[in-house]
Every structure is written in structure tokens, then in C-alpha cells.
C-alpha positions in Angstrom: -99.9 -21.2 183.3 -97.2 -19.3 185.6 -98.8 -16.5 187.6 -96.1 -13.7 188.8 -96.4 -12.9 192.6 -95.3 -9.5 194.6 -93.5 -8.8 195.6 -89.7 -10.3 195.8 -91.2 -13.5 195.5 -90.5 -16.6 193.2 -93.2 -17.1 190.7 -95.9 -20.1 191.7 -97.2 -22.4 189.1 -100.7 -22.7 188.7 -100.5 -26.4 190.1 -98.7 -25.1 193.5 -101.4 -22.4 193.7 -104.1 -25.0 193.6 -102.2 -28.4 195.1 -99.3 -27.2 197.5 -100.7 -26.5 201.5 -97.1 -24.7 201.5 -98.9 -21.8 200.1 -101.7 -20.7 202.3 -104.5 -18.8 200.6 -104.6 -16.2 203.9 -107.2 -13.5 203.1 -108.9 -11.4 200.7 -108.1 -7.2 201.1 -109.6 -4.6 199.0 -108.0 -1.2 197.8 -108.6 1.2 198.5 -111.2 0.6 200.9 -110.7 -0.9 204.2 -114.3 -3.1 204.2 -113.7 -5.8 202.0 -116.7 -6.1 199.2 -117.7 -3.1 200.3 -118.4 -2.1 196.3 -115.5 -1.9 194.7 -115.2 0.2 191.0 -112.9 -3.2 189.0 -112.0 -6.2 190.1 -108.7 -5.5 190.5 -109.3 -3.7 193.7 -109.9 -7.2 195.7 -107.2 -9.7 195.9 -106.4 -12.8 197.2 -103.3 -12.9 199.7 -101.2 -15.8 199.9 -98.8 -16.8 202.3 -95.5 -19.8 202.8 -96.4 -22.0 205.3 -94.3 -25.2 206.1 -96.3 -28.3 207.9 -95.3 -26.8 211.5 -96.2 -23.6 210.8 -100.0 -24.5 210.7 -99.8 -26.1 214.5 -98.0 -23.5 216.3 -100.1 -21.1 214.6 -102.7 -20.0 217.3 -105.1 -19.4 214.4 -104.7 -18.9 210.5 -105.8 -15.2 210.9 -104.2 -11.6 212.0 -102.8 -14.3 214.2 -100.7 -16.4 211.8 -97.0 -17.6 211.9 -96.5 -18.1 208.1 -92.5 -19.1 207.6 -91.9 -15.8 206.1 -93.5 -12.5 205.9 -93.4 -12.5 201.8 -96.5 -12.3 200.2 -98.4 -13.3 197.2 -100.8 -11.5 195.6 -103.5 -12.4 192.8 -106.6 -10.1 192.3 -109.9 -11.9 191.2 -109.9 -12.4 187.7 -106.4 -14.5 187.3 -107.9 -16.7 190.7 -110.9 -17.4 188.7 -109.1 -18.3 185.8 -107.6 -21.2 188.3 -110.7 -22.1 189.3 -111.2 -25.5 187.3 -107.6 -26.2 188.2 -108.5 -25.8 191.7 -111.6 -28.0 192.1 -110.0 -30.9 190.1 -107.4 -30.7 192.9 -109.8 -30.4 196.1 -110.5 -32.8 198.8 -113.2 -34.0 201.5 -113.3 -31.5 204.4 -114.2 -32.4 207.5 -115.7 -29.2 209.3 -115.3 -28.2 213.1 -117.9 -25.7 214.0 -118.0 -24.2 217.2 -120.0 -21.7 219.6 -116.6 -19.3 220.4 -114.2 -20.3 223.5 -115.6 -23.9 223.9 -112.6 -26.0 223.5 -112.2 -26.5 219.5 -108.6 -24.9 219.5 -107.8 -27.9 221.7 -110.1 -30.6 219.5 -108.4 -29.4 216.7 -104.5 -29.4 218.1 -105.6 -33.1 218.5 -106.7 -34.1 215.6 -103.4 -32.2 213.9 -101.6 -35.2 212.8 -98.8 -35.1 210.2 -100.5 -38.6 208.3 -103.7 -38.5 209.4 -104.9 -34.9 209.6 -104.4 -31.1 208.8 -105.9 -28.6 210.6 -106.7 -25.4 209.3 -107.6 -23.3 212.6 -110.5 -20.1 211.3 -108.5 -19.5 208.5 -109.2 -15.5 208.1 -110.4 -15.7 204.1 -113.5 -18.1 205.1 -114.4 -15.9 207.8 -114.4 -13.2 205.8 -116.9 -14.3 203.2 -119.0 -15.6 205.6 -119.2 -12.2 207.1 -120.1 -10.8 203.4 -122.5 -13.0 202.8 -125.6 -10.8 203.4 -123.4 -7.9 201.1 -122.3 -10.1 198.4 -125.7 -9.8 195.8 -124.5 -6.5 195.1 -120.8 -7.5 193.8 -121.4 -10.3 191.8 -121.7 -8.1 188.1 -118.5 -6.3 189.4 -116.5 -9.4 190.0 -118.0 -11.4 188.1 -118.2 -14.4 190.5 -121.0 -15.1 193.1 -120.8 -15.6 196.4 -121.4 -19.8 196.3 -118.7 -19.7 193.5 -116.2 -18.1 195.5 -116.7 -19.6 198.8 -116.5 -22.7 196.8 -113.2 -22.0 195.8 -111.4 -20.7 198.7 -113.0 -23.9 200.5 -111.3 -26.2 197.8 -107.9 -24.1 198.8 -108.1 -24.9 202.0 -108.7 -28.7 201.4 -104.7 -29.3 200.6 -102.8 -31.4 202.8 -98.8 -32.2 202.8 -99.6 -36.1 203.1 -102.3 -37.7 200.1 -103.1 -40.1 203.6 -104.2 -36.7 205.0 -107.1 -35.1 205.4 -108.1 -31.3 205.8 -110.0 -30.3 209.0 -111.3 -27.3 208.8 -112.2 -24.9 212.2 -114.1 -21.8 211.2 -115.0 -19.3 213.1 -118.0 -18.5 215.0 -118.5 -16.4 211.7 -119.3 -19.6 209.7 -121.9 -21.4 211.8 -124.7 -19.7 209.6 -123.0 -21.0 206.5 -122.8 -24.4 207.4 -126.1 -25.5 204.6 -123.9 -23.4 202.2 -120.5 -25.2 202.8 -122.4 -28.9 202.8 -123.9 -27.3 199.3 -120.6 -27.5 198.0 -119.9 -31.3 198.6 -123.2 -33.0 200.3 -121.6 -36.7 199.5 -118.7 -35.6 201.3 -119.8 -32.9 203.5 -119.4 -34.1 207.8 -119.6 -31.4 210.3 -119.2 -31.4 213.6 -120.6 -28.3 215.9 -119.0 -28.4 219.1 -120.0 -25.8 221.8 -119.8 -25.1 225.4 -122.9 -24.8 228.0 -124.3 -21.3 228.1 -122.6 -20.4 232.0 -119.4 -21.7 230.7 -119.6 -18.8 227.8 -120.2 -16.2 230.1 -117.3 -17.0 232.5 -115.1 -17.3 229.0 -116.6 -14.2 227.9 -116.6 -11.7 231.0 -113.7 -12.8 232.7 -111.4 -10.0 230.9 -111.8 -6.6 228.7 -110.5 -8.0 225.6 -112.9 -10.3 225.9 -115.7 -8.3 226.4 -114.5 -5.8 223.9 -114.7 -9.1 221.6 -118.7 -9.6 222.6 -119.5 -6.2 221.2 -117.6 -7.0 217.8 -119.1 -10.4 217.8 -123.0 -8.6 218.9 -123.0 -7.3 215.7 -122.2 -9.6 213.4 -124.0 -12.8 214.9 -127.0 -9.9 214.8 -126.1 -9.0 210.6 -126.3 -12.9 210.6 -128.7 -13.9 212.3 -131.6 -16.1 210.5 -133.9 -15.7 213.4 -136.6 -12.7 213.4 -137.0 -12.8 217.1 -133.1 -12.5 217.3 -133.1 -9.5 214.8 -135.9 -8.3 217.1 -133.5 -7.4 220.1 -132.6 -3.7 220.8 -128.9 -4.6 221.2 -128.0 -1.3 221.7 -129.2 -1.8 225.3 -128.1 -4.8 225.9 -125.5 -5.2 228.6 -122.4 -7.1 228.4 -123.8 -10.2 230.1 -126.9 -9.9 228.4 -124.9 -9.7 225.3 -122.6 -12.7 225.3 -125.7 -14.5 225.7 -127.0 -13.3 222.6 -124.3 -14.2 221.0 -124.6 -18.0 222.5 -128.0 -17.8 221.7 -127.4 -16.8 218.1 -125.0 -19.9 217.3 -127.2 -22.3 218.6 -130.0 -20.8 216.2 -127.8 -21.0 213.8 -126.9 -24.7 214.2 -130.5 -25.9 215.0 -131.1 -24.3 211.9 -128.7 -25.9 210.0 -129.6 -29.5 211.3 -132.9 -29.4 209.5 -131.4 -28.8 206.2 -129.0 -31.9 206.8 -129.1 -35.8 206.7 -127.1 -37.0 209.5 -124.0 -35.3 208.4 -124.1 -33.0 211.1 -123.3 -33.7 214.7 -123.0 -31.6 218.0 -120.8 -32.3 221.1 -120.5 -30.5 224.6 -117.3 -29.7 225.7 -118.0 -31.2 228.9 -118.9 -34.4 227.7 -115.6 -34.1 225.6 -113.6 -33.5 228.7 -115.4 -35.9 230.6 -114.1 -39.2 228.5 -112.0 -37.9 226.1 -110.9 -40.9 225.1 -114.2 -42.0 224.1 -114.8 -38.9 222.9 -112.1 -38.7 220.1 -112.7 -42.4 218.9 -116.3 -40.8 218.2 -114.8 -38.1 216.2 -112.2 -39.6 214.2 -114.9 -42.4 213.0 -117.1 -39.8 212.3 -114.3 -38.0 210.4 -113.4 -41.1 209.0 -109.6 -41.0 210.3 -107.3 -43.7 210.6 -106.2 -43.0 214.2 -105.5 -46.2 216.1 -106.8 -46.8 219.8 -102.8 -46.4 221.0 -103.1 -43.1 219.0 -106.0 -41.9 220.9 -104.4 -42.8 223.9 -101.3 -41.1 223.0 -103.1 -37.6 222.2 -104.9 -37.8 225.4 -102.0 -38.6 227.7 -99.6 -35.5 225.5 -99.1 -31.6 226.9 -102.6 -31.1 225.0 -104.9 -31.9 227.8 -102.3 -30.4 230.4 -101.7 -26.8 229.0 -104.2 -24.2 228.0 -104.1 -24.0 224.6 -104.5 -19.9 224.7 -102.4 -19.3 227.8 -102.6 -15.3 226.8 -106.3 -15.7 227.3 -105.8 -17.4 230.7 -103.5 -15.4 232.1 -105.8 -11.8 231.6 -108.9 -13.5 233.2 -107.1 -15.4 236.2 -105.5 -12.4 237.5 -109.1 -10.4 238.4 -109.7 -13.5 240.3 -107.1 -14.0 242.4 -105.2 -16.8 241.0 -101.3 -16.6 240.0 -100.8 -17.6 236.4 -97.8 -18.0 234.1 -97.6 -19.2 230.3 -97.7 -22.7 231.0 -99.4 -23.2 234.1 -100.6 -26.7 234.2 -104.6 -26.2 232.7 -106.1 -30.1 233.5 -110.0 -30.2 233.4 -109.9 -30.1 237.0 -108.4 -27.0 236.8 -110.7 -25.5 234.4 -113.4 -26.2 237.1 -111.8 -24.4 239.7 -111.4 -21.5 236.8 -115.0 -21.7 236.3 -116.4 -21.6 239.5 -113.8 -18.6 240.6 -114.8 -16.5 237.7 -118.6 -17.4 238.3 -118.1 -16.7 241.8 -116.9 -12.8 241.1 -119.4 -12.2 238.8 -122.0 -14.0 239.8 -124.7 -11.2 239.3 -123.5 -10.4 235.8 -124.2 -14.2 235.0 -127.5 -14.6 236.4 -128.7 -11.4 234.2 -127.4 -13.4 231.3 -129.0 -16.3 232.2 -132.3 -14.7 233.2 -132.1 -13.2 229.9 -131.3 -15.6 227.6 -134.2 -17.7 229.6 -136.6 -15.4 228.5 -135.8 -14.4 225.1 -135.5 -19.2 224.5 -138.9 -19.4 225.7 -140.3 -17.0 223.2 -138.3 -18.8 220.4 -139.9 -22.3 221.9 -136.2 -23.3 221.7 -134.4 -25.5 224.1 -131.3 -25.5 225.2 -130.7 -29.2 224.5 -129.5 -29.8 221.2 -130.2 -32.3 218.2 -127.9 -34.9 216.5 -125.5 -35.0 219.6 -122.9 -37.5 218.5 -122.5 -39.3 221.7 -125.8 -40.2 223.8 -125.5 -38.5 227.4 -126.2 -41.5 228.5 -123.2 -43.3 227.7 -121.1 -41.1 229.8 -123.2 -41.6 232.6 
């Protein structure tokens, strides 16, 4: 079956759609309306965007969404019905995933620009179509007579799309975004012979220097406040006025939300789930990785490891734009590729908790509070390396 993309582009076989990583399934848009799913008359008025992507386009990528480097600006379109047509195509062609879950600003940019290895490993940074059906979940019941495809069916297929690699040795990492943490159980649904997921996150101080240290950041928080609240599982979470809430007092919701989610997740898995601080990451990262890539079952080599660790990855920041807003409220001179070693994010750290100290503790305070009336703790479950070990 040939399927005729527009526009000015060639026309994709049926097989690329569903086998060739060199076409990216990018996003889903809806016409007329801006909110996708947000009940639409025929199907024709969602469609799937594709876009070309070569093997280096996917690592200097910052991240496969409004912030993607495809290796042109032509795109593909296909509205629901002809996709679902290619559906049995699509999941004869799919592979494992390995997942990286993650809290938000915790260091899985950097995990997964290690674990980006032409032969070993594709990474698909928070590819913009997953996010976005994750974030329609609760919305979806109501379209599935319209498009006639649910929700699980769907997800099920962009997840296969995202499983290609340009190597059969390969295999497909995928980093969601902190949209997808509460769709973990439905991701492991898909494939739970196959399914490993790793949740890595960040200490709850850590997010709130990350988070308050800039405007766009904090702008970011009120976007994220409402959909981790739309999301969240939790009545005591749906609970919280967070109209009042500050924007300390808010990033820790947010925190606290994703580490619901994941606890959450945990019980309705069987050891295929694992958690990792980003401090005990950077702390023996060489240990570390050989955790994750036997986890992952990847074929990296000790000398590999090695190799990764020692490489411009652990030197750089691996958003310098990010940087480079937050270090100049505190003082410190930054440039696009100041050297960013884990020494250096402590310094970071401890400037930006310094300056707003008080904002921090109300977050703290806060999230104390609101953890104790959960009977939550902060410590989480199926850690894959033992604290102790890095003692």
C-alpha cells in the first residue's frame, strides 16, 4: 500500500512508515481546533505528523518536540483512518523499548545522550506525540466512537513507531516526558514480557533550585501544576487548592505528584521497574551505567562505559540555554559551553539555594506536610542500585 504525503513530498511505502526511524512520527494536530482530541466532528480532523530525520538528527536534537531538528522542514501528513489501516503492519514491525522515566530537570537528557549509541542504542528524547496522548488520557473515552480507535490502541501504536532503530543490533530508548510517568502500568500493558523501566529523578531541594532559578522556568511549573493536577491518581493531591499555591509551593507539587505517580506504578509491576537518584548517578557513574545497560540489556562493553564517562557528556551541560538564564541571577558568568562537571553543579546548587533560600524552605515545609498526610516517604522502592554500595 503507497500512502501519498503533503505536501512536496515523495510518497512513503507503507513499510517505511512502519520500519524506517528516518521518518519520525512527530505529533498529532487537530483542525480546526487548537486542543488536540478536544472532540472533533470526523476523523479527518486529527492527523498524524511525520517528519525526516537522519541518525544524527535524533542526538543533536535537544528533544523530539516543538524543539526538534528534523533534516528538513517537509512534512508528512496522514489523518487517523489510513494510520489505523497500518496498524497490523506496524506492530509486526515493533521492537522492545526500554523506558526512561523521569521527575523533570533531573539529569535524563544527559542518561539518555549516553546511552545514544549508533549500534547499541537509539534514543528517542520526550518525543511530542507520546506526551500528548498521555496528556489526553483522562479526555480520550469521549473520542473513541468518533475515531474509532481507543486510547490503549493508539498509544499502542505510536509506541510501536517509536520502537525503530537504524541498526537491527539497536535498541529504542525511549525518554518521556514528565507527562508519561502516570502511564507507565499502561505502556508495560502493551508489552509486560518486554516492558523495563527505569524512573530516574532528582532529590526534592535539587527540583526547586532547577525549578526557581529562572522565569521560564517558573512559567514552566504553572503549565506543568496543571497537568500533573488533571493527572494525578492521588485524592489528597486533587485535594490541594492550587490556585493558591505559591511558586515554591508549587514545584513541590509537582515533585510530589511524580513520585505518586511512580510509587503508584511500582505496585502494579514485577521487578520491571526501577528508580535511580541522580546523585547516586553522578556519584559513580561508571557503576552506575553498567547497572543500566544490564538492566536494559545493552551490549556496552566496560571500555565503552569508560569511554562515555570520560567524553564532553559529563563535562558540558547538556541544556546550556537553561544554565545560562539561571546562573546570571546568581552571580556567576556563563557562556554556552562553560565546563558543567558535578562539582560544578554543586556549586550551582548551593548558589541558587543560597538566594532563595526562603522560597525553598516554604517548599520544603510544604511538601513535608502535605507527605505526612499521604503516609508517603520520600525514599523510594525498587531502587536499582542499594545506597549502600556507593557508600
Amino acid at each position: 500500500m503507497a500512502l501519498t504525503m503533503r505536501p512536496r513530498f515523495k510518497t512513503a511505502s507503507s513499510s517505511e512508515i512502519a520500519t524506517d526511524p528516518k521518518i519520525l512520527l512527530h505529533c498529532f494536530k487537530s483542525e480546526p481546533q487548537k486542543n488536540l482530541f478536544s472532540r472533533p466532528q470526523k476523523k479527518s480532523s486529527i492527523k498524524a505528523v511525520f517528519v525526516p530525520m537522519e541518525r544524527s538528527n535524533y542526538g543533536t536534537s535537544l528533544h523530539l518536540d516543538h524543539r526538534i531538528k528534523p533534516s528538513s522542514h517537509r512534512k508528512q501528513t496522514l489523518t487517523v483512518e489510513p494510520l489505523i489501516q497500518l496498524e497490523p503492519e506496524v506492530l509486526a514491525a515493533a521492537k522492545p523499548v526500554k523506558y526512561l522515566f523521569n521527575s523533570a530537570f533531573c539529569g535524563s537528557t544527559l542518561l539518555a545522550n549516553c546511552l545514544d549509541q549508533p549500534g547499541y542504542c537509539l534514543s528517542y528524547k520526550e518525543p511530542l506525540a507520546l506526551s500528548q496522548l498521555c496528556l489526553a488520557k483522562l479526555d480520550w473515552p469521549d473520542e473513541v466512537s468518533t475515531l474509532g480507535i481507543s486510547w490503549q490502541r493508539l498509544l499502542s501504536l505510536t509506541r510501536s513507531l517509536l520502537s525503530k532503530t537504524f541498526d537491527p543490533a539497536e535498541s529504542a530508548l525511549v525518554k518521556p516526558s514528565y507527562l508519561c510517568t502516570t502511564a507507565i502500568a499502561d505502556l508495560r500493558a502493551i508489552d509486560p514480557f518486554e516492558f523495563r523501566g527505569l524512573f530516574l529523578y532528582s532529590d526534592l531541594q535539587s527540583f526547586l533550585c532547577s525549578t526557581l532559578k529562572s522565569s521560564g522556568r517558573r512559567h514552566w511549573v504553572r503549565g506543568a501544576l496543571k497537568n500533573v493536577r488533571k493527572l494525578a491518581n492521588n485524592q489528597i493531591l486533587r485535594d490541594v487548592d492550587t490556585e493558591s499555591l505559591s511558586d515554591a509551593t508549587a514545584a513541590a507539587y509537582v515533585w510530589v505528584g511524580q513520585m505518586s505517580a511512580y510509587l503508584d506504578a511500582c505496585q502494579q509491576t514485577e521487578g520491571d521497574l526501577r528508580s535511580l537518584s541522580f546523585d547516586t548517578f553522578l556519584k559513580q557513574p561508571e557503576q552506575a551505567l553498567d547497572a543500566i545497560v544490564k538492566f536494559f540489556s545493552l551490549n556496552f562493553s566496560p571500555q565503552d562505559i569508560e569511554q562515555i564517562v570520560n567524553s564532553q557528556l559529563f563535562s558540558t551541560y547538556s541544556k546550556p540555554t537553561a544554565l545560562q538564564s539561571g546562573l546570571s541571577k546568581i552571580g556567576i558568568s556563563s557562556t554556552a559551553q562553560r565546563p558543567f562537571s558535578k562539582q560544578e553543579r554543586k556549586r550551582v546548587l548551593a548558589a541558587i539555594g543560597e538566594r532563595y533560600s526562603s522560597e525553598i524552605e516554604a517548599g520544603l515545609t510544604w511538601a513535608d506536610k502535605l507527605l505526612e498526610s499521604q503516609k508517603k516517604a520520600y525514599s523510594l522502592t525498587c531502587e536499582l542500585l542499594n545506597s549502600a554500595i556507593l557508600k
